[in-house]
C-alpha positions in Angstrom: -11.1 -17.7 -4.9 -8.2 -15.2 -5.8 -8.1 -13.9 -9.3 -4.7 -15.1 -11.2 -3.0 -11.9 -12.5 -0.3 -13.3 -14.2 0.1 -12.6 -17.6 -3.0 -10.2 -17.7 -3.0 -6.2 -18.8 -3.6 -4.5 -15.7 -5.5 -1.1 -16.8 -6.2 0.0 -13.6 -4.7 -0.7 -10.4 -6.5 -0.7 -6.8 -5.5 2.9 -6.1 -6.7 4.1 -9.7 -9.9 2.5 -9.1 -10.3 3.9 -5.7 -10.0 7.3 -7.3 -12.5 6.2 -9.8 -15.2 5.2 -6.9 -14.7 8.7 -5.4 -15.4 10.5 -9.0 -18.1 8.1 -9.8 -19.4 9.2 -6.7 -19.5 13.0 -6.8 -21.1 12.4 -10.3 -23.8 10.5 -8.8 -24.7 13.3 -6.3 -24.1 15.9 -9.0 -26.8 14.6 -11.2 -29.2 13.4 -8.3 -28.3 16.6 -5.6 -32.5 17.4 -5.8 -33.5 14.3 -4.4 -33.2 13.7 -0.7 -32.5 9.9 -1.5 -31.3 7.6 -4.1 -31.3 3.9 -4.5 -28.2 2.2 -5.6 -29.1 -1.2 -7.1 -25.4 -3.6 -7.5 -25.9 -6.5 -9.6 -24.2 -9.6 -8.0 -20.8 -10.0 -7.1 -18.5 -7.3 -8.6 -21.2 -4.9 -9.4 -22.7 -5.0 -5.7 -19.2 -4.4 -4.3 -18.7 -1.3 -6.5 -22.3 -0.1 -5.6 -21.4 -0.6 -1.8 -18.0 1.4 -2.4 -20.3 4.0 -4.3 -23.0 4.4 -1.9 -20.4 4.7 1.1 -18.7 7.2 -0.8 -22.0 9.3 -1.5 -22.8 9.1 1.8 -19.4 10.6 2.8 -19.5 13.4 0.2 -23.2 14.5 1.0 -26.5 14.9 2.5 -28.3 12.5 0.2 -29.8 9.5 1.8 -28.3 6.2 -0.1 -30.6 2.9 -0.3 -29.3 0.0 -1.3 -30.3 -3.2 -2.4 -28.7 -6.5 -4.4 -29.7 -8.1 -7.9 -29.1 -11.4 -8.9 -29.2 -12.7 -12.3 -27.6 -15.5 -14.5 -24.6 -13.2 -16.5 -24.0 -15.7 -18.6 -27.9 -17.0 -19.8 -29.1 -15.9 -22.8 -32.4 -15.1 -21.9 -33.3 -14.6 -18.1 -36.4 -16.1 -16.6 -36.2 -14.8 -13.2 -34.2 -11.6 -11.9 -33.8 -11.5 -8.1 -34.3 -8.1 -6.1 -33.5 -7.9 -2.1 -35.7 -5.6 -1.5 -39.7 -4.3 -2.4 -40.1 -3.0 -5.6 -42.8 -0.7 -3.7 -39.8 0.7 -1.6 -38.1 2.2 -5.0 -41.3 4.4 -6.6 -40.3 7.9 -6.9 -36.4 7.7 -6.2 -34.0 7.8 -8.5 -32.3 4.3 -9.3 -28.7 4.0 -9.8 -27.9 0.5 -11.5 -24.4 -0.3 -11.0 -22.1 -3.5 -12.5 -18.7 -3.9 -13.5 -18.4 -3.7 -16.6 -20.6 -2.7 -19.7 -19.7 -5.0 -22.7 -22.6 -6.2 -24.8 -25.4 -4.5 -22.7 -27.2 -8.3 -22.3 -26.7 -8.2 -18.5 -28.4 -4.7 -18.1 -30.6 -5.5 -20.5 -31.8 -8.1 -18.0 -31.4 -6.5 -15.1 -33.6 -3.8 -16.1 -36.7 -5.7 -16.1 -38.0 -5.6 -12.5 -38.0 -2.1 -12.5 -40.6 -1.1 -15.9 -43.4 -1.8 -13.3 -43.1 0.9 -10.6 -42.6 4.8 -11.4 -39.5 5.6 -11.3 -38.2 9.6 -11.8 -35.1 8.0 -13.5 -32.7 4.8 -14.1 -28.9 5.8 -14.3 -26.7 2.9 -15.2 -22.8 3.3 -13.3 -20.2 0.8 -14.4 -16.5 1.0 -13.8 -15.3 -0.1 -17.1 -16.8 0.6 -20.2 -16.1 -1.6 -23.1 -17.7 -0.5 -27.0 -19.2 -3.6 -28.2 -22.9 -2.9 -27.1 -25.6 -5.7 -28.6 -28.4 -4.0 -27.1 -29.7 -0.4 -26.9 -27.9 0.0 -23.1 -25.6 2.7 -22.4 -23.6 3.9 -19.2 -24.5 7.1 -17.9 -21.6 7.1 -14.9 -18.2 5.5 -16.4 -14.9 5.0 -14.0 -13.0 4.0 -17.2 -13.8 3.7 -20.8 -11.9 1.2 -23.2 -11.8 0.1 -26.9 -10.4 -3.5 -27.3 -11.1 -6.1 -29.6 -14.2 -8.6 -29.6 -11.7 -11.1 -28.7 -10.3 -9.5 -24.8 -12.3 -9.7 -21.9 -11.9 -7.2 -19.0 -12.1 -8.8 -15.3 -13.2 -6.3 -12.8 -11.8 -7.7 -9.2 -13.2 -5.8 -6.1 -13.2 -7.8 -3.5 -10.0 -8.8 -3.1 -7.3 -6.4 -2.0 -4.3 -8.1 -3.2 -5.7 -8.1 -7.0 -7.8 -5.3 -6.9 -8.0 -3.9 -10.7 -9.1 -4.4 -14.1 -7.5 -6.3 -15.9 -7.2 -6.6 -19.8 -7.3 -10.4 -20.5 
């Protein structure tokens, strides 16, 4: 379904975030270039089409071997009573994790998605988002940030990725 841009703030536009990927990305190895692999964790839709973006990009830039896998929660739930993982927890120990969504508003949906990962050893957990908003409910933070934005409790930022016509963020 095609995202309706009309009357929305565009704050970034496809190429912008393009650019942003490719930074993101050189970040990523910068802070992870002693490991010969990462994992790259997208939470569903937007946030596993930026991790896909950021693990190709990685993967172009540098020697580092790039595991990927998909979450799945409920964004909108208020508490979460199942988080799904496409791949074996037992397959993560001792890589780095890269934990990669949209955008960062409250924290709640990292919050959540956090959860699988407290029961395997883990050298570190970096969370990547491509907008950062600063209304954070819980103690969650981004370590890798495409764009950072102060707006009021009242806007909403869409992320669209997956569509190349309306690729952006948008202020709405």
């Amino acid at each position: 379904m095609r995202f309706d841009t009309d009357s929305k703030l565009q704050i970034l536009t496809a190429s912008q975030m393009h650019q942003k990927v490719k930074r993101m990305a050189v970040e990523i190895y910068e802070r992870n270039f002693d490991f010969a692999e990462v994992t790259i964790v997208g939470i569903s839709h937007e946030g596993y089409v930026l991790s896909n973006l950021l693990s190709a990009e990685i993967s172009r830039i540098s020697p580092i071997k790039v595991q990927q896998a998909k979450l799945t929660l409920d964004k909108t739930a208020l508490s979460q009573p199942a988080v799904g993982l496409d791949i074996d927890l037992a397959e993560l120990a001792g890589k780095p994790l890269i934990l990669v969504d949209d955008v960062l508003n409250t924290g709640r949906t990292l919050w959540f998605a956090l959860n699988p990962f407290t029961a395997i050893a883990l050298p570190k957990i970096e969370v990547a988002v491509m907008v950062a908003r600063n209304h954070s409910l819980f103690p969650i933070k981004a370590d890798i940030v495409g764009y950072g934005i102060s707006t009021t409790l009242s806007n909403h930022v869409k992320v669209v990725m997956d569509d190349a016509e309306t690729m952006g963020a948008y202020l709405i």
